[in-house]
C-alpha positions as CSV (number, residue, x, y, z in Angstrom):
1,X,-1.0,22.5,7.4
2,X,-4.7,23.5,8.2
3,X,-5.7,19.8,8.1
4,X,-2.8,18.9,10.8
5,X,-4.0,21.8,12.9
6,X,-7.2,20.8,12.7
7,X,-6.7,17.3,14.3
8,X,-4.1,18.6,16.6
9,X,-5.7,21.7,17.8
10,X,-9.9,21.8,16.9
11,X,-10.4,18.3,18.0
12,X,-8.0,18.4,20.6
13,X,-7.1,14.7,19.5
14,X,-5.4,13.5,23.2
15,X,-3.3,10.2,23.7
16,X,-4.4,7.9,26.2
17,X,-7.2,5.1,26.3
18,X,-8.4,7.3,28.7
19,X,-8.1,10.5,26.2
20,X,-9.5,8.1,23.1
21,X,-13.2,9.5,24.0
22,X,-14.8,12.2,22.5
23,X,-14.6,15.6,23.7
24,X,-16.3,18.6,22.5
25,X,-14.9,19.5,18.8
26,X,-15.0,23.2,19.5
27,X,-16.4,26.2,21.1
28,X,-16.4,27.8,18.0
29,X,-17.4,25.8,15.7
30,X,-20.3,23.1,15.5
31,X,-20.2,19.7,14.7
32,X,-22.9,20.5,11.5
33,X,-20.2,23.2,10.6
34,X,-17.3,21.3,10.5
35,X,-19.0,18.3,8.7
36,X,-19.3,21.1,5.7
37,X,-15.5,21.4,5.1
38,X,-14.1,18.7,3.5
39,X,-10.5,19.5,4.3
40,X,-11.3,19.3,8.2
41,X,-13.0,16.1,7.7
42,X,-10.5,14.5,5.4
43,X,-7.3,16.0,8.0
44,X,-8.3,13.4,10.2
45,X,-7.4,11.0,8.2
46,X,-4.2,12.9,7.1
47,X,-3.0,13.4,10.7
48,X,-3.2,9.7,11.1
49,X,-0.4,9.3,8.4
50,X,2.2,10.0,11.0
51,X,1.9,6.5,11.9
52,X,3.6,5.7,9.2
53,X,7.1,6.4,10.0
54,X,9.4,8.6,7.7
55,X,12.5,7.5,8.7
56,X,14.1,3.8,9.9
57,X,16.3,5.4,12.9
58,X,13.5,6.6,14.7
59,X,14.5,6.1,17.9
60,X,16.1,9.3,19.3
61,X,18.5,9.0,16.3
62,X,19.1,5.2,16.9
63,X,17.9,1.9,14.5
64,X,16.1,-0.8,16.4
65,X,18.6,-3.2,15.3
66,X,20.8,-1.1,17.9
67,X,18.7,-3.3,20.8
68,X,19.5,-6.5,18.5
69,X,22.7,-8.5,17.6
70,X,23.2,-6.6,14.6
71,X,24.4,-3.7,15.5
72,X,25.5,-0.9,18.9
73,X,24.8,2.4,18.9
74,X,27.9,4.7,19.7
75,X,25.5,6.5,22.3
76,X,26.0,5.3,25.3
77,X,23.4,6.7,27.0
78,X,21.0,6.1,24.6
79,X,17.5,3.9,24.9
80,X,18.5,1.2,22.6
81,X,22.4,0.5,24.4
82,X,20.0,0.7,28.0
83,X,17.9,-1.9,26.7
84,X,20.7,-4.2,25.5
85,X,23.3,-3.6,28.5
86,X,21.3,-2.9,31.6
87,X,19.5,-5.0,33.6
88,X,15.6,-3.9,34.2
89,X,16.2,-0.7,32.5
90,X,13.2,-1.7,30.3
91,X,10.2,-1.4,32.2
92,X,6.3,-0.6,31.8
93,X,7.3,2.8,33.5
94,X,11.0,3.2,30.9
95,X,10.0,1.9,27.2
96,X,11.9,2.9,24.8
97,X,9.4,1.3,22.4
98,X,6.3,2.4,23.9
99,X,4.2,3.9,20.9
100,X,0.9,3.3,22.8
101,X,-0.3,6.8,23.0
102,X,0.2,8.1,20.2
103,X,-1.3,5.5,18.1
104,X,-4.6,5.5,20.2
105,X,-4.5,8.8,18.8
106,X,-4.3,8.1,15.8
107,X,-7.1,5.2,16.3
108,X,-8.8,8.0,17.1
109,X,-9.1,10.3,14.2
110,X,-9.0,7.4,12.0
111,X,-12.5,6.1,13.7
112,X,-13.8,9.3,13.2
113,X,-13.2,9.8,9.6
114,X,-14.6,6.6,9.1
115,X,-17.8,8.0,10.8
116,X,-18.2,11.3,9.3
117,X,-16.3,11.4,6.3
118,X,-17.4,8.0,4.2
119,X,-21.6,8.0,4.4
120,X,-21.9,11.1,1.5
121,X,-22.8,13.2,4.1
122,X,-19.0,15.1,3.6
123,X,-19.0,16.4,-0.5
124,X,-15.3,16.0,-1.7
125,X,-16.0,17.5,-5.1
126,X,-19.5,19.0,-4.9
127,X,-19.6,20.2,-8.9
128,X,-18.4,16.3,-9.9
129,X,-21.0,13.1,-7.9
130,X,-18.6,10.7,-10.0
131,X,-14.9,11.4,-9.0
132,X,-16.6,12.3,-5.5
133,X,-17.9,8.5,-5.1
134,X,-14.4,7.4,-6.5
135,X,-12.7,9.8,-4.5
136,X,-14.7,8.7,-1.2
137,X,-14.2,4.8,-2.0
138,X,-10.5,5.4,-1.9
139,X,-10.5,7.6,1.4
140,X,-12.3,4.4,2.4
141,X,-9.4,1.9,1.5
142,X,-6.9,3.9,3.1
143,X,-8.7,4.7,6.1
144,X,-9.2,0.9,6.6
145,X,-5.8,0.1,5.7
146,X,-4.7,2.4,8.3
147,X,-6.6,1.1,11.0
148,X,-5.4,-2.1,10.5
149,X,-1.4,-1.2,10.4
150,X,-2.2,0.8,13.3
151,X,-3.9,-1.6,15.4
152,X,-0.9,-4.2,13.8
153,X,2.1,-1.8,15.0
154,X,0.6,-1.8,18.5
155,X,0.1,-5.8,18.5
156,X,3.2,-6.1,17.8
157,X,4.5,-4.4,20.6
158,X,2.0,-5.7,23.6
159,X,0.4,-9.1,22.0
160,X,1.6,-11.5,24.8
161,X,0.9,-14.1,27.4
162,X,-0.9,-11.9,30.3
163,X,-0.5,-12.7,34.2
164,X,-3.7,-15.0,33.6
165,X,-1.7,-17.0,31.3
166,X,-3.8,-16.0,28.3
167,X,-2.5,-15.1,25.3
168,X,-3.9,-11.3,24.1
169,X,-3.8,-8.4,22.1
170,X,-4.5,-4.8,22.7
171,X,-8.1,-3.0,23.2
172,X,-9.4,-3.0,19.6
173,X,-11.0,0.8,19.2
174,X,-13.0,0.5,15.5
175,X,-15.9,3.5,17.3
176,X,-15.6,6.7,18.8
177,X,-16.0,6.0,22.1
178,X,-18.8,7.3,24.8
179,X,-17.5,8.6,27.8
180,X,-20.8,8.3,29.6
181,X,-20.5,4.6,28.8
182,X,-18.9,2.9,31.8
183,X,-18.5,-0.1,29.4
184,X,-16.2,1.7,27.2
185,X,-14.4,3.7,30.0
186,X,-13.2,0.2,31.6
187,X,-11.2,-0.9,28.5
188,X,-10.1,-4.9,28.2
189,X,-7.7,-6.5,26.2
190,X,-8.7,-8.2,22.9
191,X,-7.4,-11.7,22.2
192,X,-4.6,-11.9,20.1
193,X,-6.9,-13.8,17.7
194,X,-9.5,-11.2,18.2
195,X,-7.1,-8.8,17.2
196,X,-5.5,-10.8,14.2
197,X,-8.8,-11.2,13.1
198,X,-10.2,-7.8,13.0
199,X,-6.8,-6.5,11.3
200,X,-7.4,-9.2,8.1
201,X,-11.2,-7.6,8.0
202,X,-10.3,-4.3,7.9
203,X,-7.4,-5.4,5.1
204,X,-10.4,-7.3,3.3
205,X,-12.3,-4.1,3.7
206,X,-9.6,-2.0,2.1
207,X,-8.8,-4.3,-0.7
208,X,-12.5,-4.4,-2.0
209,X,-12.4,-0.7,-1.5
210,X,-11.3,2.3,-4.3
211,X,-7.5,1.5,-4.0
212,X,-5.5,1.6,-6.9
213,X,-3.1,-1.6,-7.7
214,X,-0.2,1.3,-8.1
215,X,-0.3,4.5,-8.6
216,X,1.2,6.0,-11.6
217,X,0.4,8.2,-14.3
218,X,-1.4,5.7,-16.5
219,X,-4.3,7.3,-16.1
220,X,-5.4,11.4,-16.2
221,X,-7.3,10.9,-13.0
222,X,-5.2,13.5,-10.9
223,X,-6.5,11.2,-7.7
224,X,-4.1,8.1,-8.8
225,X,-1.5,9.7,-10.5
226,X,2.6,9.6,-9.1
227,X,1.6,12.6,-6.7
228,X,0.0,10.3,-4.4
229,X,2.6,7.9,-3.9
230,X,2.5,6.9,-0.4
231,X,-0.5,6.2,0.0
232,X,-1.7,2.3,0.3
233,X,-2.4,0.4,-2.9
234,X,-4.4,-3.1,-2.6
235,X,-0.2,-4.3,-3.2
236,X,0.0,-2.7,0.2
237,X,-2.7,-4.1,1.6
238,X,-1.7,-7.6,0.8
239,X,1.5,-7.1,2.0
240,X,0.5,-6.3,5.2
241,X,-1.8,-9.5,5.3
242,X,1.2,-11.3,5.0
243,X,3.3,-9.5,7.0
244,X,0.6,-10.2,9.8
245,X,-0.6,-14.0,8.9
246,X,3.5,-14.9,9.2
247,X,3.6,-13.3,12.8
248,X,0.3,-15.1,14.1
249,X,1.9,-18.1,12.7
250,X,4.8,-17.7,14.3
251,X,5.9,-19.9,17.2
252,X,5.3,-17.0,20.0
253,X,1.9,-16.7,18.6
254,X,0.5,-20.4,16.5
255,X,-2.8,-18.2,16.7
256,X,-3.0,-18.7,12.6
257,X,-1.6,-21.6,11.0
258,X,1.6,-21.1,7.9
259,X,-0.8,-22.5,5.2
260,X,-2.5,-19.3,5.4
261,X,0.6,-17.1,5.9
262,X,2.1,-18.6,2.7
263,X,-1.3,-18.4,1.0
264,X,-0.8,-14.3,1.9
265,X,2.4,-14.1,0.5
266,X,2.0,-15.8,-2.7
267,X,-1.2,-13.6,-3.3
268,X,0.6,-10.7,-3.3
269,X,3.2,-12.6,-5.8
270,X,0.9,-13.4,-8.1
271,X,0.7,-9.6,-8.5
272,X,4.3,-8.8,-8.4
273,X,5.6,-11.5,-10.0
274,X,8.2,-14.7,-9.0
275,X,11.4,-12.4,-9.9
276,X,12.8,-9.2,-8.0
277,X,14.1,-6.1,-9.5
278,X,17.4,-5.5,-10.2
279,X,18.3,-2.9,-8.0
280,X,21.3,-3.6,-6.2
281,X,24.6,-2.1,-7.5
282,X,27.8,-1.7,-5.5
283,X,29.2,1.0,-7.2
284,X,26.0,2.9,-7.3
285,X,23.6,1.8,-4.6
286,X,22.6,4.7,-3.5
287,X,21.4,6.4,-6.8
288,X,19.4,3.0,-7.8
289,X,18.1,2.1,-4.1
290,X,18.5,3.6,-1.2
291,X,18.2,7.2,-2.4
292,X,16.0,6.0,-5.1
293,X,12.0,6.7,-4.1
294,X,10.7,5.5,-7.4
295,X,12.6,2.0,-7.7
296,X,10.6,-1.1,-8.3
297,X,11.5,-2.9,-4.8
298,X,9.2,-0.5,-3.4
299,X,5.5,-1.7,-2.4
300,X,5.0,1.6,-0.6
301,X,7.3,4.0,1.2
302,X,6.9,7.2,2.9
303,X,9.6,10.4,1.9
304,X,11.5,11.9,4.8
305,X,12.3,15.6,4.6
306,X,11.3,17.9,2.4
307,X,11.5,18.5,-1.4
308,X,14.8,19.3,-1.2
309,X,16.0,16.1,0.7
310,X,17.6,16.5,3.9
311,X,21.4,15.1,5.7
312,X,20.2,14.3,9.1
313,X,20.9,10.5,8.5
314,X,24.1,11.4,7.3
315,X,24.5,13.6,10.0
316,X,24.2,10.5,12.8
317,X,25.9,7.7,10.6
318,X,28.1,9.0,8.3
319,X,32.1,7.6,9.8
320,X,33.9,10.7,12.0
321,X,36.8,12.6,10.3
322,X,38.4,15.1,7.6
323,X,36.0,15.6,4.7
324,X,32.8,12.9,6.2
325,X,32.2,14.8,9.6
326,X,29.9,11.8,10.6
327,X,29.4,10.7,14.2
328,X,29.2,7.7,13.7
329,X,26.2,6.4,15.7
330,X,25.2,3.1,13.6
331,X,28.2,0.4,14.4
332,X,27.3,-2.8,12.7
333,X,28.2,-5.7,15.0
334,X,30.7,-8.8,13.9
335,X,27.7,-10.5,14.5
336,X,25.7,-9.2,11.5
337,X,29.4,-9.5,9.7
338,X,29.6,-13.2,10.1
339,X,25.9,-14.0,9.0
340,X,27.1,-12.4,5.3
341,X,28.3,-15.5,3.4
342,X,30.8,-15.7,0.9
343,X,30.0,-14.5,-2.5
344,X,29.8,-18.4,-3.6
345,X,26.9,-18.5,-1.0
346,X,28.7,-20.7,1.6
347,X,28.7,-19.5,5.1
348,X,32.0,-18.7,6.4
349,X,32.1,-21.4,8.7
350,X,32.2,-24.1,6.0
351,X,35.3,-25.4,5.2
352,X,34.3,-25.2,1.3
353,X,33.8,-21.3,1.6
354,X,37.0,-20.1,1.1
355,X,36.8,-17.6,4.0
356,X,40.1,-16.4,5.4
357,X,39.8,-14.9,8.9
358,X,43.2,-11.6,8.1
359,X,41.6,-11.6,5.2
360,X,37.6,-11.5,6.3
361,X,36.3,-8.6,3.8
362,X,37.5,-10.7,0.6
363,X,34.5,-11.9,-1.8
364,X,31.9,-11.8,0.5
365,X,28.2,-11.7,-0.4
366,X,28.0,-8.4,-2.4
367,X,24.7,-7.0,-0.1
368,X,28.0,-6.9,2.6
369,X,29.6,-4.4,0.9
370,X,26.6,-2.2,-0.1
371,X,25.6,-2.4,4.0
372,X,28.7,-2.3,6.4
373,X,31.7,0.0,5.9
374,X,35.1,-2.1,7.0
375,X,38.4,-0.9,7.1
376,X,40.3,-0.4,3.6
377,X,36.8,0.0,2.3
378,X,36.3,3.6,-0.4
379,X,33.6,5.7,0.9
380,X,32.9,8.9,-1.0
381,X,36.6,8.5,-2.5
382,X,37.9,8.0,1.0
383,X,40.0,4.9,2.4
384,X,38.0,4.1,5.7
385,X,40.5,2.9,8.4
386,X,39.0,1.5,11.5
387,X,42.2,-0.3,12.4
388,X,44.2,0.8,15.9
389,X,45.4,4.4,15.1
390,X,43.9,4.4,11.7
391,X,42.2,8.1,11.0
392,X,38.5,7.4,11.6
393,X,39.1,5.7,15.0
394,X,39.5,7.6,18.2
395,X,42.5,9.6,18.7
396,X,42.7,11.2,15.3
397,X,41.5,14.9,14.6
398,X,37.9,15.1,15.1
399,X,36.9,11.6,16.1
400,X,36.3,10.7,19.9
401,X,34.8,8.2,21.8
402,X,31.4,10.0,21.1
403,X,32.0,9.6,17.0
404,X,33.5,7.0,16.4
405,X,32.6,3.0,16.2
406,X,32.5,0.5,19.0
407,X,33.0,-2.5,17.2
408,X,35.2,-1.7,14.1
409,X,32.5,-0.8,11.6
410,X,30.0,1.9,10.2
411,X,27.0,1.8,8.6
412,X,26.4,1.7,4.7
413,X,23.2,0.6,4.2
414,X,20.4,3.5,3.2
415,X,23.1,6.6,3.8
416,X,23.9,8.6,0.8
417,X,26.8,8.8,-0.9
418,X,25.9,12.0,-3.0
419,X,24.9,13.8,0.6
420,X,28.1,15.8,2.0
421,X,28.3,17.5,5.4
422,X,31.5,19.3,4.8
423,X,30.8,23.1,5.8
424,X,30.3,25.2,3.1
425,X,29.6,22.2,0.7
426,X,26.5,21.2,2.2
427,X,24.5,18.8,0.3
428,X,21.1,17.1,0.4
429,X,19.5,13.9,-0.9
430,X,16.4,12.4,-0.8
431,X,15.3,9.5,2.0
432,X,12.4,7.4,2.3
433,X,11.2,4.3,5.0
434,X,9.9,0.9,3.2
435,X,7.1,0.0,4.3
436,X,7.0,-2.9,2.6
437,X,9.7,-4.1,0.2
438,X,9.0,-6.8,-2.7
439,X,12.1,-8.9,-1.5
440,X,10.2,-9.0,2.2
441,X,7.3,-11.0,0.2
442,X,9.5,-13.2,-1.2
443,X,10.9,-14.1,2.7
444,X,7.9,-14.3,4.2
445,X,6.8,-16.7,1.8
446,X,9.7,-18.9,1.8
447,X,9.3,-18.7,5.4
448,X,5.9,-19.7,5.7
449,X,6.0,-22.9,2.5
450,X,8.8,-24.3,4.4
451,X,7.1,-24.7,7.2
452,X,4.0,-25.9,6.0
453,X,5.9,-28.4,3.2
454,X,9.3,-28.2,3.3
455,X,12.2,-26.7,0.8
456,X,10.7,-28.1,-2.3
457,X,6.7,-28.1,-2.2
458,X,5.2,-25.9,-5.2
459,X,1.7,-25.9,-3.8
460,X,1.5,-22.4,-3.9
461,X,3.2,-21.9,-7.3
462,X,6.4,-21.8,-6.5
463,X,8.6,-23.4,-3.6
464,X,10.6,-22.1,-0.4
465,X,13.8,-22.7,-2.3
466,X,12.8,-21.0,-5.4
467,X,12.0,-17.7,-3.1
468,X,15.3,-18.0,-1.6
469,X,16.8,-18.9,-5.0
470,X,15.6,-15.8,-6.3
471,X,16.6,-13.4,-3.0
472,X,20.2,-14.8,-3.5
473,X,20.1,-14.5,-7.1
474,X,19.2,-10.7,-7.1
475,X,21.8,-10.6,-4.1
476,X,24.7,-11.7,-6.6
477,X,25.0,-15.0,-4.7
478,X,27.2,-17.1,-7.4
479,X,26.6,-14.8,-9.9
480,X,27.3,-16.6,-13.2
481,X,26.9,-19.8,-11.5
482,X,24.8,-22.2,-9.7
483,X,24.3,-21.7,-5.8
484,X,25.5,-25.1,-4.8
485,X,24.8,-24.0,-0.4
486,X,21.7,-23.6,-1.4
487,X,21.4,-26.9,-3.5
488,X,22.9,-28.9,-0.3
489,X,20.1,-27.7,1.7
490,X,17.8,-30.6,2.0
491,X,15.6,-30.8,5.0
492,X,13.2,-28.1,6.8
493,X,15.3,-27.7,9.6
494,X,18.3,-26.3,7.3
495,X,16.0,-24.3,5.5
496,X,14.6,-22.5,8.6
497,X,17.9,-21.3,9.3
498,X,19.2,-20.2,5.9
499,X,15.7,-18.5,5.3
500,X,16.3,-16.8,9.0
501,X,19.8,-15.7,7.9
502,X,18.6,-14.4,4.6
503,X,15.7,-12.2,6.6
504,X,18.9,-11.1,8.6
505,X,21.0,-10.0,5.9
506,X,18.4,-8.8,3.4
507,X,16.1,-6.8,5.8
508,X,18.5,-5.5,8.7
509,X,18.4,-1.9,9.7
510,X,14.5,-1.6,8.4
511,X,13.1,-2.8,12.0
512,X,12.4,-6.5,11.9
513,X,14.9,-8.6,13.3
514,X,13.8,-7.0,16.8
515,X,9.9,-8.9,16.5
516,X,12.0,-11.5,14.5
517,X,14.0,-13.1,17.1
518,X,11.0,-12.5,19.6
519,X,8.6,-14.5,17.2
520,X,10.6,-16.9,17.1
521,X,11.5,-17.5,20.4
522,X,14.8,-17.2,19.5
523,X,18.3,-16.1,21.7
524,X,17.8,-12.5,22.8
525,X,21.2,-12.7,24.4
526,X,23.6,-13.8,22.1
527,X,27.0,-12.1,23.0
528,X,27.4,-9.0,21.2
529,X,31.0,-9.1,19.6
530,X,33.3,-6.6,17.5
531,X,36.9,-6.3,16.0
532,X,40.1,-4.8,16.9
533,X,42.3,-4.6,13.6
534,X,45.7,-4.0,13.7
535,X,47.5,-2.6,10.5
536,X,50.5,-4.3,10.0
537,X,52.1,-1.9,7.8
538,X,52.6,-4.1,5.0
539,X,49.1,-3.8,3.7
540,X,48.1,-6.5,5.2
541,X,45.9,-6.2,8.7
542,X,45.4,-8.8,11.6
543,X,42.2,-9.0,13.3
544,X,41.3,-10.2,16.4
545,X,37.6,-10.5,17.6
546,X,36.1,-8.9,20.9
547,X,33.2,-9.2,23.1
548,X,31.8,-6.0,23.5
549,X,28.7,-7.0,25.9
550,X,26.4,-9.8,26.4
551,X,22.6,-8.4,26.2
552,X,20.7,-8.6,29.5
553,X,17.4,-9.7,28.2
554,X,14.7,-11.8,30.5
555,X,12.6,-14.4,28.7
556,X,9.4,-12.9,29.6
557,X,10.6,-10.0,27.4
558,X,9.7,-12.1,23.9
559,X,6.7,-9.7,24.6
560,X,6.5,-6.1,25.7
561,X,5.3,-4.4,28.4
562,X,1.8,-2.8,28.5
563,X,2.3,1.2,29.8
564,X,2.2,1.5,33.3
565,X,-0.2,4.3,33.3
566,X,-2.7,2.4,31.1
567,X,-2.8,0.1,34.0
568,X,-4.2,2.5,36.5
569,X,-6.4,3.8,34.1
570,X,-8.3,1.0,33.1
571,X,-9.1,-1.9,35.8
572,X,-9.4,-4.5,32.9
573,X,-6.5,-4.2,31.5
574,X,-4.0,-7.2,31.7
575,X,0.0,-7.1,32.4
576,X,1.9,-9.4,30.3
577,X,3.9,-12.4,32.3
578,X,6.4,-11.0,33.9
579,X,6.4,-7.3,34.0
């Protein structure tokens, strides 16, 4: 707590590029002083951890998927239904997205740690010079890491085509910055190559540095054992180099070329390996994934809540009703329902599938199952109905329009199944946020060898359709039996879409298919649809599709808006097109 005090109060670390400059440290305390406590120096970096976010509905409760096709929020007033349904409610002045201050702070410390806290100067472990040095190295790995997934998380969000038709990036801040300097009070956008650029050195930086491949207890060093897990590893670092090639590849960006996005990928599965782990289970997902910290899927994750665990996503997206006290906020859209094939791998629009539409839920792809909650589905022991009149839909005790679903489905994916809110039977479990999952890797590889080859190239040692092979395998796709969809695919084209599908299914609700459809210059405002289901009291149900809304997105809006108040700060600072 001392070290987040520290950065909060002692250094009075502010938000703006404005605020980025240094300010006196203390009355107190001088700089010498605070140079000879390590824990002050090394709470910089700490406080910049928050960047790393702990949980994946961090947006006043709501996924960013709710502001996508895949899913509504039962919130009507909330940030992510504005941005979908109402026209210029998403503004430089009202962002729902807008991160920009906060992560200048972080910027901030992390420059300053970097500074102070890596030239010996700062003694770690005074009675020890050699786990000191070691120590320090990997203070430096992390510090570089996060100052590139820092600088990456705020590219994300404001790299664009400026009013000077220019594609650019963000101010890159890799100093503390002078005040008296009129140079660095007038702050100007970066390039976007600029920026891509500087976030693979620092990555470069960070892998050369003390990072461990994993951490574990394979070793006695206390500084590498499980009790840092969290923390980058060079896996991590590698990841995000993919992660960050594939965007600049991507057609909103073309600032790096896919040969070197798929040359990313595949060097992070050369240290992974070409198969995923087997961690999905229907009947006991949560306990092997998504409540699961230490599974193998995991390149590095951050742990919400305390030791303990906590309920609040439970709380938010657990279905309304006797015995689950959920409200529901999550609703998974027919959209994201549809993109599920069947569990022989055919989409449900080809003839060959087998899908029946009063029958919809019947041998799907099992990553369905372990992700939406449908009607007639078991949920804790309980028969979810989300048909008309059925007891989790509104009308029925203790569900209202407020709690219960706008399209005819809940949420499965990452919500506990051992958690309970039932009062006087409270119950806990633990969470975590993915940074980076291995089956990501595998997608942004296919991805990338596709487009540089097509389906069947093994330059890299393996192919796009071996990735894909091996994300469909793991899925259960034609378990026991050959994927013969996938074997039909042929040409580029076909494999672009299934590998975009695949991202869809496998990766929705952890915050990508928001930049997805943007760096792709894909539809923003495909029409948002659910389900009315009618129980015809025979145990059989009829279903009849809905639109619920059509999202009101312009197509300057592939990039975000810069903060209005950065504007007026700094003269040099571009506008992207259109805002």
């Amino acid at each position: 707590m001392k070290n987040i005090l520290f950065a909060l109060v002692v250094l009075c670390i502010l938000s703006s590029c404005e605020d980025y400059f240094d300010p006196k440290l203390t009355n107190e305390r001088t700089y010498e002083q605070l140079l000879e406590n390590p824990d002050y120096v090394r709470g910089l970096l700490t406080y910049a951890y928050r960047a790393i976010p702990a949980a994946y509905d961090t947006y006043d409760g709501d996924f960013l998927d709710n502001a996508t096709d895949n899913s509504l929020s039962n919130n009507l007033t909330g940030n992510m239904n504005k941005m979908v349904e109402i026209d210029g409610f998403w503004t430089p002045v009202t962002n729902p997205i807008n991160n920009w201050q906060a992560r200048y702070d972080d910027l901030k410390n992390v420059n300053q740690f970097i500074e102070v806290g890596l030239d010996g100067t700062v003694l770690y472990f005074k009675s020890n010079p050699t786990r000191d040095e070691a120590y320090r190295e990997r203070l430096k790995g992390e510090a570089y890491f996060l100052r590139a997934f820092i600088h990456f998380d705020l590219l994300k969000r404001y790299g664009g085509v400026d009013e000077n038709g220019q594609l650019m990036g963000i101010p890159l801040i890799t100093s503390t910055l002078d005040i008296t300097d009129g140079d660095d009070l007038n702050l100007s956008r970066n390039t976007y190559a600029e920026c891509i650029q500087q976030i693979i050195d620092d990555l470069n930086v960070a892998i050369s540095a003390g990072l461990p491949e994993a951490y574990d207890n394979s070793t006695t060093d206390p500084d590498f054992d499980l009790t840092n897990l969290g923390r980058p590893t060079t896996v991590a670092c590698r990841a995000l180099k993919s992660r960050v090639f594939l965007y600049a590849a991507s057609p909103a960006f073309g600032t790096a070329s896919y040969t070197e996005a798929a040359q990313a990928a595949s060097d992070v599965l050369d240290v992974i390996g070409n198969s995923l782990p087997e961690v999905y289970n229907i009947n006991n997902i949560s306990d092997t994934f998504y409540n699961n910290d230490l599974n193998d899927e995991l390149i590095m994750r951050r742990v919400s809540g305390n030791q303990n665990g906590d309920n609040g996503l439970e709380q938010r997206h657990f279905p309304p009703g006797a015995n689950l006290e959920g409200n529901g906020r999550c609703n998974p859209t027919q959209n994201l329902v549809d993109a599920f094939p069947m569990a022989n791998g055919y989409p449900i629009a080809n003839a060959t599938s087998g899908y029946v539409e009063n029958d919809m839920y019947l041998n799907r792809d099992p990553r369905f199952y372990m992700t939406v909650i449908h009607n007639n589905q078991s949920f804790k022991g309980i028969t979810i109905e989300t048909f008309q009149g059925g007891a989790h839909m509104t009308g029925a005790p203790n569900v209202t329009v407020e709690n219960s679903t706008r399209t005819g489905y809940y949420l499965r994916k990452w919500i506990s199944s051992k958690a309970n809110l039932v009062a006087g039977n409270n119950v806990n479990d633990t969470h975590y946020n993915a940074l980076f999952r291995k089956v990501e890797i595998f997608l942004n590889f296919a991805e990338a060898a596709n487009e540089v080859n097509g389906p069947d190239d093994a330059t890299y040692g393996m192919s796009a359709r071996e990735a894909i092979a091996e994300v469909r395998r793991r899925a259960g796709i034609a378990s026991g039996g050959s994927d013969d969809y996938l074997a039909s695919i042929t040409s580029r084209e076909a494999m672009r879409e299934l590998i975009k599908n695949e991202r869809r299914i496998e990766l929705c609700f952890e915050g990508h298919r928001f930049f997805d459809l943007r760096r792709w210059n894909d539809n923003l405002n495909e029409a948002i649809s659910g389900v009315t289901i009618t129980d015809n009291g025979n145990g059989t149900f009829s279903f009849t599709r809905n639109n619920i809304t059509t999202p009101n997105y312009r197509s300057y809006m592939n990039y975000g808006p810069l903060p209005f108040d950065e504007l007026l700060k700094t003269q040099n600072i571009t506008q992207n097109q259109g805002w």
